[in-house]
C-alpha positions as CSV (number, residue, x, y, z in Angstrom):
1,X,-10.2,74.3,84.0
2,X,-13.1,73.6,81.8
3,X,-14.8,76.5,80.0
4,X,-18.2,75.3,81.3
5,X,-16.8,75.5,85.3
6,X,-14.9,78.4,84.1
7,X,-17.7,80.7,83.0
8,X,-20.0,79.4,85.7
9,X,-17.6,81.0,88.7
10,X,-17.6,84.1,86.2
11,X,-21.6,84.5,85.6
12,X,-22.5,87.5,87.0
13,X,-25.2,87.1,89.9
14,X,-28.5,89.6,90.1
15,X,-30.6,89.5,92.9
16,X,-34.5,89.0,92.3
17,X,-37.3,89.0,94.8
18,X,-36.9,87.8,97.9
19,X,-33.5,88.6,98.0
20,X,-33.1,85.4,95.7
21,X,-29.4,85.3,94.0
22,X,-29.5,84.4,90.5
23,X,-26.5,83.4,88.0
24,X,-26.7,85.0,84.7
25,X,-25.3,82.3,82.4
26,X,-25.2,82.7,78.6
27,X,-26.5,78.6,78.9
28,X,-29.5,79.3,80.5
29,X,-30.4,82.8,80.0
30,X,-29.1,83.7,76.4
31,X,-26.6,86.5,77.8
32,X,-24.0,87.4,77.8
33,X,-23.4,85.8,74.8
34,X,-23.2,81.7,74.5
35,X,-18.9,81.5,72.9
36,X,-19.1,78.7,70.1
37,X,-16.2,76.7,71.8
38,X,-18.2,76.8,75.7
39,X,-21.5,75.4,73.1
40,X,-19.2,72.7,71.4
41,X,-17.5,71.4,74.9
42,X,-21.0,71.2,76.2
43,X,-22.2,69.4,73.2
44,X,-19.4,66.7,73.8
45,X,-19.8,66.2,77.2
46,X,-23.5,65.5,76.5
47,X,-22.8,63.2,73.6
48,X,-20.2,61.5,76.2
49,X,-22.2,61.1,78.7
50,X,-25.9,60.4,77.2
51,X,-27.4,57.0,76.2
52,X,-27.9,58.2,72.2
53,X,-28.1,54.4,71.2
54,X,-31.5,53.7,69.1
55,X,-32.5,56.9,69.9
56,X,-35.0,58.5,68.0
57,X,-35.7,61.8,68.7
58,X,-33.9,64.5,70.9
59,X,-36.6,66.4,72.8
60,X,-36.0,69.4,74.9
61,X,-38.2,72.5,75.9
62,X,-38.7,75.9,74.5
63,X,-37.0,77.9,74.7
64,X,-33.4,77.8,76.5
65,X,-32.9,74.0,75.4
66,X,-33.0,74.6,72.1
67,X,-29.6,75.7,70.8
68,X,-28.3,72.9,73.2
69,X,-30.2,70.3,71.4
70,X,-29.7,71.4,68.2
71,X,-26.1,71.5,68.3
72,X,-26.1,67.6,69.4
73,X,-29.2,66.9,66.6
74,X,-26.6,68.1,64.3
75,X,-23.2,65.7,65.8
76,X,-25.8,62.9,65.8
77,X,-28.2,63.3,63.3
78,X,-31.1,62.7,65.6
79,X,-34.1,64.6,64.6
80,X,-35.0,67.2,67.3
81,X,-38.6,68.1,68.2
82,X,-38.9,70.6,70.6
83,X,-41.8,71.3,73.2
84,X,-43.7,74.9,72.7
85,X,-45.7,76.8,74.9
86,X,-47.9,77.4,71.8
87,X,-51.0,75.0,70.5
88,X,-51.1,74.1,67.3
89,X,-53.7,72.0,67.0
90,X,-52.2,69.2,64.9
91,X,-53.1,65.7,65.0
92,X,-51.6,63.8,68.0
93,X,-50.5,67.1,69.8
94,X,-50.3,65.8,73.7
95,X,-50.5,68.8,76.1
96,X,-48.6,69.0,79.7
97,X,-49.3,71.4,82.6
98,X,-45.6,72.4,84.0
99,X,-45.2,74.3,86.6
100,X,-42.1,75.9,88.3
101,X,-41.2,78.2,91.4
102,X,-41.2,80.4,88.8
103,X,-44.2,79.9,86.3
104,X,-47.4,77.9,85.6
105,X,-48.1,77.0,82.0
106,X,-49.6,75.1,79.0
107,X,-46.9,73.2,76.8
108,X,-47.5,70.6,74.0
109,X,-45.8,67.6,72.5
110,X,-46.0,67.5,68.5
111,X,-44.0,64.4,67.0
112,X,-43.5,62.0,69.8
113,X,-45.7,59.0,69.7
114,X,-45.9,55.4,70.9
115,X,-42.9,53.3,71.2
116,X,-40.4,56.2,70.0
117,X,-37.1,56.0,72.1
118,X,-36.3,59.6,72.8
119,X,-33.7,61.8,74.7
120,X,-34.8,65.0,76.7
121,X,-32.0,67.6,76.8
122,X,-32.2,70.6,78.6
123,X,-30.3,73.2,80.1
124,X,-31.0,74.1,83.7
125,X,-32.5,71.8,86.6
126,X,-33.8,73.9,89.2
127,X,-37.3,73.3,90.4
128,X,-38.2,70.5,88.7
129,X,-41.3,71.4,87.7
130,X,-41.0,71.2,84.0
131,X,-39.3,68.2,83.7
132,X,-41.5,66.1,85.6
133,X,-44.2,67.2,83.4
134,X,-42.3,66.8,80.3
135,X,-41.4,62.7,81.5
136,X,-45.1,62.4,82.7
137,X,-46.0,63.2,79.5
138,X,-43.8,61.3,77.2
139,X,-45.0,58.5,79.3
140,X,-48.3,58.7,78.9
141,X,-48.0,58.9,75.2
142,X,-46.2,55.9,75.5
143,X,-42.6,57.4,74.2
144,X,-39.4,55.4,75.9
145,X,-37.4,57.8,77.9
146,X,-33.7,56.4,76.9
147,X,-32.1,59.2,79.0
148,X,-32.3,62.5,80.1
149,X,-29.8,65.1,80.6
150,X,-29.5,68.9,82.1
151,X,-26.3,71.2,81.4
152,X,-26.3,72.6,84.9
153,X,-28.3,71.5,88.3
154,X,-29.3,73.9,90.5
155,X,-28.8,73.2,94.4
156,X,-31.7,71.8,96.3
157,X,-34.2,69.6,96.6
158,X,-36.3,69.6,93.1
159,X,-39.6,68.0,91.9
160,X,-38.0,64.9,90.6
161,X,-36.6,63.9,93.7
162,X,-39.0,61.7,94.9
163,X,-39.8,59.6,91.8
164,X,-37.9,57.3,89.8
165,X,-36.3,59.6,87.3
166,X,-33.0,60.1,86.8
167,X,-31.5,63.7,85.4
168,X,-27.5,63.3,84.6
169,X,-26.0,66.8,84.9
170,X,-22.7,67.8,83.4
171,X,-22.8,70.4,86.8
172,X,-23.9,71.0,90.1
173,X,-23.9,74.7,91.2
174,X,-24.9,76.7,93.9
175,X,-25.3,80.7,94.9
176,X,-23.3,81.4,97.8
177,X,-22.4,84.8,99.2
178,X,-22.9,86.6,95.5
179,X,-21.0,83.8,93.9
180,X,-21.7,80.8,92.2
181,X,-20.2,77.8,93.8
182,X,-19.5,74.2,91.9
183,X,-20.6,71.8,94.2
184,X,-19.9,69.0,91.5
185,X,-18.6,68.8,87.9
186,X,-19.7,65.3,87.2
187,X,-23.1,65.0,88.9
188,X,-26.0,62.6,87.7
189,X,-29.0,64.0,89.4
């Protein structure tokens, strides 16, 4: 069994509001703590699976994309440039309204211009929310979206469903009865 399945049917589940069931998963959440050999088997499965050719850039979102992205930035050597919740003010900065079942934000693009071919790597596909934004953005800045890939999807419909974006997962999960279920280890969207 893979270590990514593996310590997906091992994440310990807390229940928010709502009675909502939530996996704790050191991927998405930073704890309990992310094993470097779960990080590199992630990193290859990404690599594998992504379209890195005349790529330019890697972008993902603060903050749980990060270590994700920078792991791959360093197997590919393709500069990373990350999306922050913070403005900075600098010339060409593009802001982006996201907005999740869970939060409603600012976020702005630094680095990411016209006719750059660029990757978005993130971890978790739930709502949607903040990847639609992100591609909307990158679009309108006139950026080439190459390929974009989550870690894990989250079961249900999502934000992206009705437009012509594609996510490629490495995992489909599920909370079921306290536990998380895999409902597909290969899944593209």
């Amino acid at each position: 069994m893979d270590l990514l399945r593996q310590s997906l049917l091992e994440a310990p589940i807390v229940e928010k509001e709502d009675g909502y069931q939530y996996f704790v998963h050191p991927v998405s959440d930073g704890v309990p703590m992310l094993k470097p050999e779960l990080l590199r088997e992630i990193v290859v499965k990404i690599i594998r699976k992504a379209r890195l050719e005349d790529v330019d850039k890697i972008v993902t979102p603060a903050a749980m994309g990060i270590h994700i992205s920078t792991a791959v930035s360093l197997m590919t050597d393709i500069p990373l440039v990350v999306i922050r919740k913070r403005k900075y003010g600098l010339e060409g900065e593009v802001s982006l309204t996201q907005q999740t079942g869970y939060s409603e934000g600012e976020m702005y693009i630094n680095d990411v211009g016209e006719g750059d071919r660029v990757i978005v790597l993130d971890d978790v596909l739930s709502t949607g929310g903040t990847m639609k934004a992100i591609l909307d953005a990158l679009r309108h800045v006139g950026a080439e979206v190459a390929d974009v890939v989550a870690v894990i999807k989250k079961a249900g419909s999502n934000d992206l469903d009705d437009t012509d974006y594609t996510v490629k997962t490495l995992i489909n999960v599920d909370v079921v009865d306290g536990a998380v279920e895999i409902a597909d280890s290969a899944g593209d969207g």
